[in-house]
N, C-alpha and C positions, 0 to 999 in steps of 0.2 A: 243214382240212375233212376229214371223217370219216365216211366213207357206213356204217361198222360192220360185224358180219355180217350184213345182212339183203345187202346186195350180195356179200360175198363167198361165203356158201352157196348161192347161185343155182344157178351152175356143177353142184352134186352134186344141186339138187334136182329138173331140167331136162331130166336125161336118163330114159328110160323106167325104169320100175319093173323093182326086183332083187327087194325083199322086198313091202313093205307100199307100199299105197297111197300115193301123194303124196312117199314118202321119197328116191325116185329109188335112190344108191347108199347113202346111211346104212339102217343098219339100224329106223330109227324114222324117223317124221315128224316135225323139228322144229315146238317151240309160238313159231313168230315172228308175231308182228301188224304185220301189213301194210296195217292198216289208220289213220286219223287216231289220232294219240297226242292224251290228254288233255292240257289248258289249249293257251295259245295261245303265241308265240315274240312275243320283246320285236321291238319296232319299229326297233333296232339291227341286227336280222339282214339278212344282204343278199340273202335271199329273201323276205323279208315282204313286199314289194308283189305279190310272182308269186302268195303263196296267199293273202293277204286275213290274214294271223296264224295261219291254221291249220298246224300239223304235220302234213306229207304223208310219210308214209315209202317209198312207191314213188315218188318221183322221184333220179335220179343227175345228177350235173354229170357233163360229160366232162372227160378230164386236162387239155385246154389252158382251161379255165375254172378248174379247182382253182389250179392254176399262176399262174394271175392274180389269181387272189383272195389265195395266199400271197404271190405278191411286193409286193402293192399292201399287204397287211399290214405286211410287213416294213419296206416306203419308211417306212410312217406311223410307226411306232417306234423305228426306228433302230437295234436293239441284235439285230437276225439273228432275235430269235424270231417265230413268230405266236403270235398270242393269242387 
């Protein structure tokens, strides 16, 4: 599970303005959308009940939830990867 950069630029985006509006410490505003991604997620994902199929990009798991979802991956395959 992979929350991407939209979680990990938070952090720089968060603290008060250096230059430009909204950029926090970068010198520009990043173009991230933060809002619903187009189509919908297969009925395989193990958050599909929580949004109904839609792509929510501001929600994070916490670590001990990732953790469980990788090891519960790994049980079911047997070979140490997730998939």
């Amino acid at each position: 599970i992979n929350d991407g950069v939209r979680l990990h630029i938070r952090p720089f985006l968060t603290v008060p303005e250096v230059g430009k509006k909204g950029a926090g410490v970068l010198p520009h505003k990043p173009n991230i959308k933060r809002t619903q991604d187009r189509g919908q997620d297969v009925a395989s994902a193990p958050w599909f009940d929580v949004f109904g199929g839609d792509r929510v990009n501001d929600h994070h798991l916490k670590l001990d939830a990732k953790r469980k979802v990788r090891a519960e991956a790994t049980r079911g395959h047997g070979d140490g990867e997730t998939r």
